[in-house]
LUMNU-647820 format. One record per residue (C-alpha): x, y, z; residue in one letter. Coordinates in Angstrom, 1 decimal. Layout:
N
       x       y       z  aa
       X       Y       Z   A
...
This chain:
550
       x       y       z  aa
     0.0     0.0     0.0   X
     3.0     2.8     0.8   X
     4.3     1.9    -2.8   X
     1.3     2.4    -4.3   X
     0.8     5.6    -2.2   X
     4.2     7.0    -3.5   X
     3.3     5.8    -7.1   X
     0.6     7.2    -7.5   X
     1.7    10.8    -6.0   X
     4.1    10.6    -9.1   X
     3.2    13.0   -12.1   X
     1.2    10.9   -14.6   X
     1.7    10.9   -17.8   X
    -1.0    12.5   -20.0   X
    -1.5     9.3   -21.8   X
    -5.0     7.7   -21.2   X
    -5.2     4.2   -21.8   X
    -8.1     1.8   -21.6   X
    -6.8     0.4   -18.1   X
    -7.5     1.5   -14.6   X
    -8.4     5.2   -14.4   X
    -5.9     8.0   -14.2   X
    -4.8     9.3   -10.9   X
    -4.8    12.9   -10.2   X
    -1.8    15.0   -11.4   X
    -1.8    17.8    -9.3   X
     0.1    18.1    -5.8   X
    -2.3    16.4    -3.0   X
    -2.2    16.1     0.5   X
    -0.8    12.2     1.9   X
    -4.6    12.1     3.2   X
    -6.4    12.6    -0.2   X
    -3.4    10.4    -1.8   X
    -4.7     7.6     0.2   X
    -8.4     8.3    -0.4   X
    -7.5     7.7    -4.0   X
    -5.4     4.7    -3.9   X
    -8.6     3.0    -1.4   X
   -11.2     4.7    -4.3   X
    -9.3     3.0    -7.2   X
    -8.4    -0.1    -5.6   X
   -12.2    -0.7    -4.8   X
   -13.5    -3.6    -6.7   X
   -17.0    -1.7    -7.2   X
   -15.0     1.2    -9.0   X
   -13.0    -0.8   -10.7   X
   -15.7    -2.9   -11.9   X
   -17.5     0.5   -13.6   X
   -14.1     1.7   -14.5   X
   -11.4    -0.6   -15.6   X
   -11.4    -0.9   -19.4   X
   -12.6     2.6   -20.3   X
   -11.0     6.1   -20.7   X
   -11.5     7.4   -17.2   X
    -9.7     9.8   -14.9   X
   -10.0    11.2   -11.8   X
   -11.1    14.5   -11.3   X
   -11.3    15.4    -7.6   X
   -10.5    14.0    -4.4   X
   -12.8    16.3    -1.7   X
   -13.0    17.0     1.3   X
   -16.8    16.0     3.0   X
   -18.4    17.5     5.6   X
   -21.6    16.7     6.5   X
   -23.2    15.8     3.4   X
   -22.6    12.0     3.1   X
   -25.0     9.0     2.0   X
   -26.9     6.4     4.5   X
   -24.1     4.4     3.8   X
   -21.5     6.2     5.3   X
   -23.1     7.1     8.0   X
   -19.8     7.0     9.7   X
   -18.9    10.2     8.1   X
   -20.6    12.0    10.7   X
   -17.4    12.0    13.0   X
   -15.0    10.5    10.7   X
   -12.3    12.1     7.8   X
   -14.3    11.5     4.7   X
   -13.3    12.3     1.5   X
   -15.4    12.3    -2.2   X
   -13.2    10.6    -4.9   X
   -14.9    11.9    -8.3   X
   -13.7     9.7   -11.4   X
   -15.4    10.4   -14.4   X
   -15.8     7.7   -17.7   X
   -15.2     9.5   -21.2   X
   -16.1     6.7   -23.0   X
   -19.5     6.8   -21.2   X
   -20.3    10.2   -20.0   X
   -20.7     8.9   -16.3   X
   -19.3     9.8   -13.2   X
   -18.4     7.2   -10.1   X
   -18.3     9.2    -6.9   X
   -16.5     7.2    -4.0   X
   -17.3     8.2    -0.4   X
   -13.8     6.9     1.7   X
   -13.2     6.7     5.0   X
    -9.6     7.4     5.6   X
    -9.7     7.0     9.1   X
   -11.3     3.6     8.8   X
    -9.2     2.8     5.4   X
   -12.4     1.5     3.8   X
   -14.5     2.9     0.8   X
   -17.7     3.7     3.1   X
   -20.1     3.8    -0.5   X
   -20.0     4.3    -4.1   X
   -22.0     5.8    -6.4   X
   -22.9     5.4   -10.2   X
   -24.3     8.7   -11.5   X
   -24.7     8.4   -15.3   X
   -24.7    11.6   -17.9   X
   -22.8    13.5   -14.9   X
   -20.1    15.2   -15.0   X
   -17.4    16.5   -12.4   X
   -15.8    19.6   -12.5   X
   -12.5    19.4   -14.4   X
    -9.2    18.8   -12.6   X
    -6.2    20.7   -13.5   X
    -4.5    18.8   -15.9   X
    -7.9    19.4   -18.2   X
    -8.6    22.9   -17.2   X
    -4.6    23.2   -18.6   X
    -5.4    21.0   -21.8   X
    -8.6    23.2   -22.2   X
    -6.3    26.4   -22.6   X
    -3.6    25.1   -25.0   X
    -6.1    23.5   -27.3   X
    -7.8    27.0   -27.5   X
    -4.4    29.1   -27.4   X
    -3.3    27.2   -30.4   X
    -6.3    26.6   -32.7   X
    -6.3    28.1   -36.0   X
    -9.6    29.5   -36.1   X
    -9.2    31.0   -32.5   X
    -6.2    32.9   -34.1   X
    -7.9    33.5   -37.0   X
   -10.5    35.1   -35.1   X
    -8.7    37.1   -33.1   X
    -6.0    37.8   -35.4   X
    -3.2    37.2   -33.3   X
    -2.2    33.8   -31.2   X
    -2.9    34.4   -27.2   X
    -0.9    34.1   -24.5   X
    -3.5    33.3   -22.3   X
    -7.1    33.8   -21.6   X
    -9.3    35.9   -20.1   X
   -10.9    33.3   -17.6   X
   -10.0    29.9   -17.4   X
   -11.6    27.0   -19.1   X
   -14.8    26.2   -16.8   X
   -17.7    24.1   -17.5   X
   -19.5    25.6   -20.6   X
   -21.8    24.4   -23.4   X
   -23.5    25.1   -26.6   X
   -26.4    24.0   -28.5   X
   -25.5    22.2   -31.8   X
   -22.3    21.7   -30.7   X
   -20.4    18.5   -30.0   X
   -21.5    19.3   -26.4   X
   -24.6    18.1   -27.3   X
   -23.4    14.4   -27.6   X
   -22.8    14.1   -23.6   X
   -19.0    15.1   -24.4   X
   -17.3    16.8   -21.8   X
   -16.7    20.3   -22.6   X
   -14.7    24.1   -21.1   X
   -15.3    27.3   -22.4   X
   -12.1    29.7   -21.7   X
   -12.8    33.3   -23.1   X
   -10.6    36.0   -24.9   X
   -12.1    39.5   -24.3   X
   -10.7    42.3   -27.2   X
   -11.9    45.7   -26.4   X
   -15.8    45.1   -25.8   X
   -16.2    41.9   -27.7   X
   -15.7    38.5   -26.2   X
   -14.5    35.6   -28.0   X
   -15.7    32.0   -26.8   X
   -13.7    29.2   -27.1   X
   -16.0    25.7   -26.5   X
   -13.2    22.7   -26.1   X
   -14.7    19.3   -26.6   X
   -12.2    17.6   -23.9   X
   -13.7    14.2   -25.0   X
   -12.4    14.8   -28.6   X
    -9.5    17.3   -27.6   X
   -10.7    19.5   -30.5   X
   -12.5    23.0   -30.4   X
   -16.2    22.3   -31.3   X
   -16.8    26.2   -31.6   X
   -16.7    29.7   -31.6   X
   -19.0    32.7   -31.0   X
   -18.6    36.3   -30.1   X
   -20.7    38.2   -27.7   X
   -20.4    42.0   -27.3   X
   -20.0    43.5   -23.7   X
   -20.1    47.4   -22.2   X
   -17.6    48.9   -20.4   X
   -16.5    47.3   -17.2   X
   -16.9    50.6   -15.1   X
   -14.9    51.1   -12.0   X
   -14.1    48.1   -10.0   X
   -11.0    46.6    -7.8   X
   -11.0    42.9    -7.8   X
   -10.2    41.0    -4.4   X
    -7.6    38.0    -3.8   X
   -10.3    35.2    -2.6   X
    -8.1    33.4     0.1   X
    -8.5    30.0    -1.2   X
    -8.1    27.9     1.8   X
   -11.4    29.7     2.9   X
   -14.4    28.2     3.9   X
   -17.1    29.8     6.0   X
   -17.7    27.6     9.3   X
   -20.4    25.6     9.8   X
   -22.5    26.6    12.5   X
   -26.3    25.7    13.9   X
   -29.5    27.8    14.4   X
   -32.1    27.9    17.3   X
   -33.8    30.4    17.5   X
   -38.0    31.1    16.7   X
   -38.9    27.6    17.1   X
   -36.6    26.2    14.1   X
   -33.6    24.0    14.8   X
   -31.4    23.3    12.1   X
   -27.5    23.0    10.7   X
   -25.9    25.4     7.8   X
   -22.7    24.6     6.2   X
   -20.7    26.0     2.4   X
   -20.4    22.8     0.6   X
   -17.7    22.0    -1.9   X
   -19.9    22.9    -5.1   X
   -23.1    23.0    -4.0   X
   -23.6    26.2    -2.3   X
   -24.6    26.9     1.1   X
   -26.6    23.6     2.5   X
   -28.8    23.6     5.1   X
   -29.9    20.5     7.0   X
   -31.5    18.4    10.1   X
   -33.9    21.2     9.9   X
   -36.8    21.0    12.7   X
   -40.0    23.1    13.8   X
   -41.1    23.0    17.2   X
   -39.8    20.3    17.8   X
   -41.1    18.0    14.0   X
   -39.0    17.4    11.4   X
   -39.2    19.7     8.3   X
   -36.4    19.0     5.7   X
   -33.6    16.5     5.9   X
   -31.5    19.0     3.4   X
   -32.0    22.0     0.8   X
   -29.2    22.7    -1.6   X
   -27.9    24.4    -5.1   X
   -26.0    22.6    -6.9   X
   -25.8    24.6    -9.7   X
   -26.5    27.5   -12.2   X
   -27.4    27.8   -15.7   X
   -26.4    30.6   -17.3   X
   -28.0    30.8   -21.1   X
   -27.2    33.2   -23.6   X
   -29.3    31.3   -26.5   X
   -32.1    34.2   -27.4   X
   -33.2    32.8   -30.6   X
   -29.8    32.7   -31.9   X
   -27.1    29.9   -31.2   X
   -25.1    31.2   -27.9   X
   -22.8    29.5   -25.3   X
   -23.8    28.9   -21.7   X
   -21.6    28.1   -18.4   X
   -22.5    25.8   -15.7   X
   -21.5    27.5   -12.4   X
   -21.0    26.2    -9.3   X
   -20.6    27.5    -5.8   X
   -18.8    26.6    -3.1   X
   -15.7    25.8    -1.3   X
   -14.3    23.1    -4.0   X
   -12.2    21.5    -0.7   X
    -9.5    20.2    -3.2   X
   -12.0    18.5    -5.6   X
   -12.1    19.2    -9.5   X
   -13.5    22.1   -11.4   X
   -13.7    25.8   -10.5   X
   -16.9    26.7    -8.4   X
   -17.3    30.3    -7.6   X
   -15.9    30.9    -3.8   X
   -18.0    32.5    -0.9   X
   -17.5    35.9     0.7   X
   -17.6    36.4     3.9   X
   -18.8    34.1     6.8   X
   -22.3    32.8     7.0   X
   -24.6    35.4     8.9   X
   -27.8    34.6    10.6   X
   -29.8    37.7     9.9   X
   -33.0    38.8    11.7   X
   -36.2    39.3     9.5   X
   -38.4    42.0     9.8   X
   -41.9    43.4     9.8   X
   -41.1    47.0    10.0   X
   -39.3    47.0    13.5   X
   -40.8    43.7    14.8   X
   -38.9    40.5    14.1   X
   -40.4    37.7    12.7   X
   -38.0    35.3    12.4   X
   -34.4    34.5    10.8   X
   -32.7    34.0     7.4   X
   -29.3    32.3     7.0   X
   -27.4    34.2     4.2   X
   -24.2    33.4     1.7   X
   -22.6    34.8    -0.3   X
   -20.4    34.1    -3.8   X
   -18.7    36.0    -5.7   X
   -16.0    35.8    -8.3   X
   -12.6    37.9    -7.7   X
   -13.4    40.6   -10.8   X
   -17.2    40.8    -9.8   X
   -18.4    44.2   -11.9   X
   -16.6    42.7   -14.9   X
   -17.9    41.4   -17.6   X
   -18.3    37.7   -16.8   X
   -17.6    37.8   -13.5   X
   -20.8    36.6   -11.4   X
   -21.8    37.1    -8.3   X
   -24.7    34.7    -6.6   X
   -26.3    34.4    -3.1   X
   -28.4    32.4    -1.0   X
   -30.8    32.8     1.6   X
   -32.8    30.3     3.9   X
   -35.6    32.3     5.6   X
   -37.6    30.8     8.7   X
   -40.5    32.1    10.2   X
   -41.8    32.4    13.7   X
   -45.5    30.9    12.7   X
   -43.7    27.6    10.7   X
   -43.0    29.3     6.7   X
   -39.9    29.0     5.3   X
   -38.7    30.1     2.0   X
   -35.7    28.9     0.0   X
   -34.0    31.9    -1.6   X
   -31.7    32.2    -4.5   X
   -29.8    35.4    -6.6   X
   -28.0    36.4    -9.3   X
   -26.2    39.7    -9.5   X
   -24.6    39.8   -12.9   X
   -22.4    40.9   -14.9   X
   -23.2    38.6   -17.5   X
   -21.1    37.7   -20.9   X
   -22.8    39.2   -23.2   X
   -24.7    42.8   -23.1   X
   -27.1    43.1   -26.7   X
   -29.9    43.8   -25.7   X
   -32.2    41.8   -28.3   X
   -30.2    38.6   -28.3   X
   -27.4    38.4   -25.5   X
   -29.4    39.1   -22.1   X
   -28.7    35.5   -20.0   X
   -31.4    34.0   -18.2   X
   -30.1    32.7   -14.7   X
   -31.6    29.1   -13.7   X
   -30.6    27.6   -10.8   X
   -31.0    24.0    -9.6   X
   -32.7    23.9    -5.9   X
   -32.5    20.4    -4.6   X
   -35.3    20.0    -1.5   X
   -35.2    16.7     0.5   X
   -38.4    17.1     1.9   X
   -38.8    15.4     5.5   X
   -42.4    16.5     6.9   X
   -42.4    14.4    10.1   X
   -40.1    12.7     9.0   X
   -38.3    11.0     5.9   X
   -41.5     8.8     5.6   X
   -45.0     8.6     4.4   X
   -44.4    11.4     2.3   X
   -47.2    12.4    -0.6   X
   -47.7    15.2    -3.7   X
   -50.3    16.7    -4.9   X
   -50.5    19.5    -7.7   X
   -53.3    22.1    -7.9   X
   -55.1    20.6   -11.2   X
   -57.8    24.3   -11.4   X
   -60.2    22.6    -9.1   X
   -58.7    20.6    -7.0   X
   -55.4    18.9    -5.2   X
   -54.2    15.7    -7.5   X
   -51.6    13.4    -5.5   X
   -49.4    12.0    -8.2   X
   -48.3     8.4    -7.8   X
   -44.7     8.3    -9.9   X
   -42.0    10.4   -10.6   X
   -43.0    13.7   -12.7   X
   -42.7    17.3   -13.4   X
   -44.1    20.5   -14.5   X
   -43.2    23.4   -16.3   X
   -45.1    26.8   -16.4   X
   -45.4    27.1   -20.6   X
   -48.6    25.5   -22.5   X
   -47.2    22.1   -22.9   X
   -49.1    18.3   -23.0   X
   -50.0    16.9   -20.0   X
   -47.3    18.9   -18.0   X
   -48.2    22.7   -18.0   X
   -48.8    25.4   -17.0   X
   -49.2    25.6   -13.3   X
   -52.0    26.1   -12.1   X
   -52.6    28.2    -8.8   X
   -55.0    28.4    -5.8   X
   -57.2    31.2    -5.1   X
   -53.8    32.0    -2.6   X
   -51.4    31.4    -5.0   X
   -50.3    28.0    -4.3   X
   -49.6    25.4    -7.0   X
   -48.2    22.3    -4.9   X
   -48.3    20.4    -1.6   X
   -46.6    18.3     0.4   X
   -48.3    16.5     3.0   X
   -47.5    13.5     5.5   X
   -49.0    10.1     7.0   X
   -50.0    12.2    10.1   X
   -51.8    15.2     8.6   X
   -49.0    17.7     8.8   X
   -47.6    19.0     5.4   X
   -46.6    22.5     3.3   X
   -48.5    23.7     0.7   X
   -46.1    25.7    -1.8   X
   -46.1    29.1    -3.1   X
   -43.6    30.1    -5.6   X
   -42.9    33.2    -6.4   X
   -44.6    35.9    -8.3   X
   -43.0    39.0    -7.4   X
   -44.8    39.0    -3.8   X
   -42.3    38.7    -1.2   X
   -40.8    42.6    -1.8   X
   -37.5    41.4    -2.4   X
   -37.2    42.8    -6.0   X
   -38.2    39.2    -7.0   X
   -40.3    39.6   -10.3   X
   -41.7    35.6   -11.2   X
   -40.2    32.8   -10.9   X
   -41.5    31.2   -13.7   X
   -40.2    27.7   -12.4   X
   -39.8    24.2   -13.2   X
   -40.3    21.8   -10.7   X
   -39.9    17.9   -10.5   X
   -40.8    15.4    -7.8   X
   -38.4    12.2    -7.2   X
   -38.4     9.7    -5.2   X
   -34.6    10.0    -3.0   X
   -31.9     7.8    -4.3   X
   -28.4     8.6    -2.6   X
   -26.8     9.1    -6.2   X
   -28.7    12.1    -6.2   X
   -27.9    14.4    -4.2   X
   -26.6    13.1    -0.9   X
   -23.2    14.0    -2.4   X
   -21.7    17.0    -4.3   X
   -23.6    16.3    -7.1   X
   -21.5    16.2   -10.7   X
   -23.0    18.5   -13.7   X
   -26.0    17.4   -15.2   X
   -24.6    16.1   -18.6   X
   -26.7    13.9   -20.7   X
   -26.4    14.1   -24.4   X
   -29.0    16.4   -26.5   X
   -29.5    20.3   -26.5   X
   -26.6    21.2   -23.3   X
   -28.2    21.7   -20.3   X
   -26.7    25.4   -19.7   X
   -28.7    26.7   -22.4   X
   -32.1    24.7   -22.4   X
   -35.6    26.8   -22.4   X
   -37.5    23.9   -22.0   X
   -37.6    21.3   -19.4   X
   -34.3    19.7   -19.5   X
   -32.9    21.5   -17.0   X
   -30.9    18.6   -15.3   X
   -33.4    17.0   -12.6   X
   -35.2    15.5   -15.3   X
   -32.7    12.5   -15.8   X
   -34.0    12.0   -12.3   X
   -37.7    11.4   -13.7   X
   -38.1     7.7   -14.8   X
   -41.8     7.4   -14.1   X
   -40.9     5.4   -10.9   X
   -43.4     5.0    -7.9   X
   -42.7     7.7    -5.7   X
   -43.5     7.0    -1.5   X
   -42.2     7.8     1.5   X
   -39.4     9.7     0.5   X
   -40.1    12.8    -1.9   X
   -37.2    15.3    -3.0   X
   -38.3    18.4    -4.6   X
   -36.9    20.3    -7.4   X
   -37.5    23.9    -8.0   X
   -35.2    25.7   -11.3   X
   -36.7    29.1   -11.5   X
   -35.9    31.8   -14.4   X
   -34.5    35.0   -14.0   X
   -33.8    37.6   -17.3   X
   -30.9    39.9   -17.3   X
   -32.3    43.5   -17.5   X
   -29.2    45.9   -18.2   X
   -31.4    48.5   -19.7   X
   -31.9    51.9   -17.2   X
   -35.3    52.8   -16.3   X
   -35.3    55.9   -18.1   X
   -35.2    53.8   -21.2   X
   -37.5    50.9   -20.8   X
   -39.1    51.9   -17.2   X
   -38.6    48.7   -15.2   X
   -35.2    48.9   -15.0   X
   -32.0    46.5   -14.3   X
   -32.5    43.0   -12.9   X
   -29.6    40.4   -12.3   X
   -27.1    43.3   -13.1   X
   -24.3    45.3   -11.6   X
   -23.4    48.8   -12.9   X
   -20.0    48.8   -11.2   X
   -18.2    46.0    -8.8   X
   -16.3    46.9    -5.7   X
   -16.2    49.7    -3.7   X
   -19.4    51.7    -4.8   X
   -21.3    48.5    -6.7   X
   -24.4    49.8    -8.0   X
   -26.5    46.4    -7.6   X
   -29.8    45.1    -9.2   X
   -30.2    41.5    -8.0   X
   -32.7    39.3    -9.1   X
   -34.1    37.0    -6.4   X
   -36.7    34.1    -6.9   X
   -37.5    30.9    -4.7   X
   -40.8    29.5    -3.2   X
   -42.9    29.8     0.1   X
   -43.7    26.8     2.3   X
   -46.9    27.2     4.0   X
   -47.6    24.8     7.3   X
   -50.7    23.1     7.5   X
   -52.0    20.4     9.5   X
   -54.9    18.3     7.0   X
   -58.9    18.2     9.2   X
   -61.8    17.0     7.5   X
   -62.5    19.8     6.1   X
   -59.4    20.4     4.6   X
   -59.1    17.2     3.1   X
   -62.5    17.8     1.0   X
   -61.2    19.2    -1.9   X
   -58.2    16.5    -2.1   X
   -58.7    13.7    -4.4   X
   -57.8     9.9    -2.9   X
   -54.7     9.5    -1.9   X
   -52.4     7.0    -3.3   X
């Protein structure tokens, strides 16, 4: 085991075979070095791995977001080994327990993707430095680029085919010249230019990148619950309780879609936010601690919000984004799950270039408990409890759409063996946060630990790429598979927020998901969305307009 240790903590070569996966590259700690060697060494992994082009992409630190199975994660070193298969656009995500030398779980999460590791991100960059038609375009050869290769995407492209793709960017004057690298081929796919305005007066920050906000606990107003900044999932909340009864088992982000399409072919990034803890790709990094923040009614206090924030180091830039999240808990039993994007985005035409921000909210619903969970949707007369997997969008489309709303404005519910249950509210420009519509997608699944007990990998499958989808592939659909759903229910929510960098005086509504100017006077327009969970406890009558349940 200590030669294999020292052998695999040699530089690789960058020669992918057909064998056993490749090891990280990069410098690692002895502790992650071991995670790997236990991870690769694992008959399960090898069994999904051995034989294909596969690599691995991350080996991360967990905190408390760990599977059934490795339970013993709760007070053990635990570390997330991410390998992903070229070959079959699939990621294996090993859960190891250094302190216990055993792999505690692994996981087989199919059209997902981990964020790149170094030796790709480099790759990425000198495929684009030296292509012909990026110098053609450009008319000179680059040094370097603008931002580094990140997850990106772009409809029509070989992105489409569940390849694994980075979009580095070369910005010359106010234009902006994407570069999509197909890492699967090793081969550009494409190129497009999007126009940008001046970057106004900002002074980037140095993000300290051993940083992490500490985890920390709430009790306060009745609610009882734990917070902590994930790798790349944002801020997580979890073990959340009211008076006493359990609410949610987790809420999450585990990523944002940033779409430039308008009706014209544009790239799109995946971001991600968190920590990253050593693990592959590039997620954006928080800002500050965690703050538990008292809400108000005027001057009376109604109960808490726990708030993070993310923000790249040249937020104010062009491309440089800036995203937060907010958990609000209410003294009579509402909570809301909050999400925002400040801008700036990539591309600033105002006809075609505007990106619509969709993030992925992951809800492991736990009323009373993990068990004897049920959903109904609003069908325009009454509550219909759905018996498999499914989801809705809010366009005119067959059998799934639009929503339809209550009298209150409430489209879904939750409800439990016992009686007790939420009855959902999203948003519609209600909650006076500068919040317009959410306009959301939504999906109900039944939990499966490959989704989402873990950093989850991008959503990857091949058609149109997931950053820059209009319609209902937004990711958790892979997750639908018409299954029976029961005591377990996670809820999806991917609402839609579009860029507004037009001034009042000019249109009259003025800017959404926009900054005028970054650090130290930012001028800042964010665009907020996320739903309202309403308590309620089911009498008879209450339970007349519900149809039988399942």
């Amino acid at each position: 085991m200590v030669l294999l240790v020292w052998q695999l903590g040699q530089t690789a070569v960058s020669v992918r075979g057909k064998s056993a996966p490749l090891p990280l590259e990069t410098a690692i700690t002895s502790e992650q070095q071991t995670a790997q060697v236990l991870a690769l060494a694992d008959a399960r992994v090898k069994e999904l791995t051995n034989g294909q082009r596969s690599e691995v992409f991350g080996v991360r630190r967990m905190g408390q977001q760990f599977t059934e199975n490795s339970a013993a994660c709760e007070t053990a070193v635990c570390y997330q080994v991410e390998i992903y298969s070229f070959d079959e656009n699939f990621t294996v995500t090993a859960v190891v327990d250094t302190d216990a030398g055993i792999v505690r779980d692994v996981l087989h999460q199919p059209n997902m993707q981990p964020g790149i590791n170094q030796r790709l991100a480099n790759r990425a960059l000198q495929l684009a430095l030296n292509d012909p038609g990026v110098i053609e375009a450009l008319g000179f050869q680059p040094d370097e680029a603008d931002m580094a290769p990140v997850a990106a995407g772009l409809r029509g492209s070989t992105c489409d085919q569940g390849h694994l793709c980075a979009g580095p960017t070369f910005r010359v004057g106010n234009r902006i010249l994407w570069a999509i690298v197909d890492l699967t081929t090793e081969t550009v796919t494409a190129l497009r230019w999007t126009n940008v305005s001046d970057d106004g007066s900002f002074i980037p920050y140095e993000p300290d990148g051993s940083f992490c906000p500490a985890p920390g606990t709430a009790n306060r107003d009745g609610w009882s619950l734990s917070y902590e900044t994930t790798g790349t999932d944002g801020l997580r909340i979890y073990d959340v309780t009211y008076q006493g009864r359990d609410v949610l088992t987790s809420a999450s982000l585990p990523e944002w879609h940033v779409d430039y399409n308008g009706e014209y072919t544009f790239p799109g990034f995946f971001d991600v936010t968190g920590c990253g803890g050593s693990g592959g790709g590039f997620p954006i990094p928080p800002f500050g601690e965690t703050e538990v923040r008292d809400l108000l009614d005027g001057s009376k206090v109604i109960g808490f919000e726990v708030v993070q924030d993310f923000r790249m180091s040249a937020w104010g830039a062009a491309c440089n984004y800036r995203y937060g999240q907010r958990y609000q808990f209410f003294a009579d039993g509402r909570f809301r799950v909050v999400v925002g994007a400040y801008g700036r985005g990539c591309g600033d035409d105002v006809q075609w270039e505007q990106p619509v921000y969709r993030p992925v909210i992951r809800i492991d619903i736990a009323v009373n408990g993990d068990t004897s969970d049920s959903f109904a949707i609003w069908d325009g007369t009454q509550w219909s409890f759905q018996n498999s997997e499914t989801y809705r969008t809010p366009y005119d489309s067959p059998g799934f759409g639009p929503h339809q709303l209550t009298a209150d404005n409430e489209a879904w519910l939750l409800v439990d063996g016992s009686g007790h249950g939420y009855i959902i509210e999203p948003g519609l420009g209600q909650f006076n946060d500068g919040g317009i519509d959410d306009i959301p997608f939504v999906y109900i699944t039944q939990h499966k630990p490959e989704e989402g007990d873990t950093d989850l990998p991008i959503f990857s499958p091949p058609g149109p790429s997931y950053c820059c989808n209009d319609d209902h592939l937004q990711g958790p659909d892979i997750f639908v598979n018409d299954e029976p759903i029961g005591d377990n229910i996670v809820f999806w929510y991917v609402p839609q927020s579009a860029t507004d960098r037009v001034p009042a005086a000019e249109d009259g509504d003025g800017f959404f998901c926009w900054t005028v100017n970054g650090e130290p006077t930012p001028e800042t327009y964010p665009c907020f969305a996320g739903p309202m969970f309403h308590p309620f406890e089911l009498t008879e009558k209450t339970y007349l307009p519900l149809v039988e349940r399942p």
